[in-house]
C-alpha positions in Angstrom: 13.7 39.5 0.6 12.9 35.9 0.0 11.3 35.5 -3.0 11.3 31.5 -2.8 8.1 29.9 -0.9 10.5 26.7 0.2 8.4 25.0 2.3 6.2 25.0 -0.9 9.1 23.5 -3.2 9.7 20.9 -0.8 5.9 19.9 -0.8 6.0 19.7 -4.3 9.4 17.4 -4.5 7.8 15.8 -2.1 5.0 14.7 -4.3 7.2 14.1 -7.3 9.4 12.1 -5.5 7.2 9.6 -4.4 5.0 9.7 -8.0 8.7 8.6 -9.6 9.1 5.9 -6.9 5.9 4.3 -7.9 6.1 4.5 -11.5 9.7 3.2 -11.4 8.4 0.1 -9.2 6.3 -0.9 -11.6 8.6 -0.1 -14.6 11.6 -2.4 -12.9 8.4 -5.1 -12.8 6.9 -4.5 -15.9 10.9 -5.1 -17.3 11.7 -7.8 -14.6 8.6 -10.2 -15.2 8.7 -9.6 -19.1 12.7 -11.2 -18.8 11.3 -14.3 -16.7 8.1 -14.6 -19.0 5.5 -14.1 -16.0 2.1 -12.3 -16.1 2.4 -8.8 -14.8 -0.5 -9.3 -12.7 1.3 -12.3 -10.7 4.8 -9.5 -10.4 2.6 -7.0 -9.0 1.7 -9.2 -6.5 5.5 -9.1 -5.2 7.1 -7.8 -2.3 9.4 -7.0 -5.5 7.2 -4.4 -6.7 4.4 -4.1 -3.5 7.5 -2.5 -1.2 9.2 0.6 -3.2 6.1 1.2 -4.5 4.4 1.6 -1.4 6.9 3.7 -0.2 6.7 5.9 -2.5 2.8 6.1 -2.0 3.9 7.2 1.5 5.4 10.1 0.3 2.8 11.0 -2.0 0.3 11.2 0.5 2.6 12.8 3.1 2.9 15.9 0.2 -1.0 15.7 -0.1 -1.3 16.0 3.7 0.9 18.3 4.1 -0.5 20.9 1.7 -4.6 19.9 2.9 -6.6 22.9 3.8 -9.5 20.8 5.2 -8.9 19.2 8.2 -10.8 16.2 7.1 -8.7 15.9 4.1 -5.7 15.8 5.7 -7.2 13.5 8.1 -7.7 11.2 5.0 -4.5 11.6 3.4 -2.5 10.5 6.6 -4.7 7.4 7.1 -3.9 6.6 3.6 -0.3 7.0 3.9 -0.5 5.0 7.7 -1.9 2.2 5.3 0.9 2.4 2.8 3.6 2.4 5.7 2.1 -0.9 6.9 1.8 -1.9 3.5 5.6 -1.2 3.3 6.2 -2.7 6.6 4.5 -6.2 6.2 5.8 -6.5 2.7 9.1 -6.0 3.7 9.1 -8.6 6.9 7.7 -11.2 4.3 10.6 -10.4 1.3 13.1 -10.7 4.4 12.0 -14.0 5.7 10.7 -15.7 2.8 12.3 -13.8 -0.1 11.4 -11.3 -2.6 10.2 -13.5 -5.0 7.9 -15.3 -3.0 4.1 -15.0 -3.7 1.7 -14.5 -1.0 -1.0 -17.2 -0.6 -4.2 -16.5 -2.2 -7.3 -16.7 0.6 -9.2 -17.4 -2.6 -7.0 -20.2 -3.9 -9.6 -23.3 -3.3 -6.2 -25.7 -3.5 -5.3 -25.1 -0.4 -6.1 -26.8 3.1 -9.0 -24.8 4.9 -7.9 -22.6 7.8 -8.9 -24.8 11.1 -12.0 -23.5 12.7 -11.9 -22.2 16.5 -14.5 -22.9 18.5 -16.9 -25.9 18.8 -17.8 -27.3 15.6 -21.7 -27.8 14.9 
């Protein structure tokens, strides 16, 4: 007589969980940038905010894979949460070697030097 569908419950807490890790990542931010007087759109750009709230788009997606009927969705839904595990994982390399606070370098920012060329030049 189990009238619980557990396996359900947990897919749901699942989901939950990793919503509330997101939106707590970029409520910390929003906080954390507003006390420093930066832009929000330069703090989302920080392993600060980038790592917990990937991980918690890793869990979102696991919930979402695990409760797929399709086999193409769930196909989807675990590519998607592969790319948010390396999103986690290459964040957090960068925050441990070059600090938390530490913004990536923009491909786009014209300032810098040009990446060297391989190959012969024309």
């Amino acid at each position: 007589m189990d009238l619980i569908d557990w396996p359900f419950v947990a897919r749901n807490a699942l989901w939950i969980l990793g919503l509330s890790i997101a939106f707590a990542a970029w409520s910390y931010t929003s906080w954390w940038a507003a006390g420093r007087r930066l832009k929000m759109r330069r703090a989302l750009g920080l392993a600060r905010f980038q790592v917990p709230f990937s991980a918690g788009m890793v869990l979102f997606s696991a919930s979402l894979a695990w409760g797929a009927i399709r086999w193409w969705e769930r196909v989807l839904w675990i590519v998607l949460g592969l790319l948010f595990a390396w999103q986690t994982i290459v964040d957090w390399r960068w925050a441990a070697t070059r600090g938390w606070d530490t913004p990536r370098p923009d491909p786009r920012d014209e300032t810098q030097p040009p990446a060297p060329r391989i190959g012969p030049n024309p």
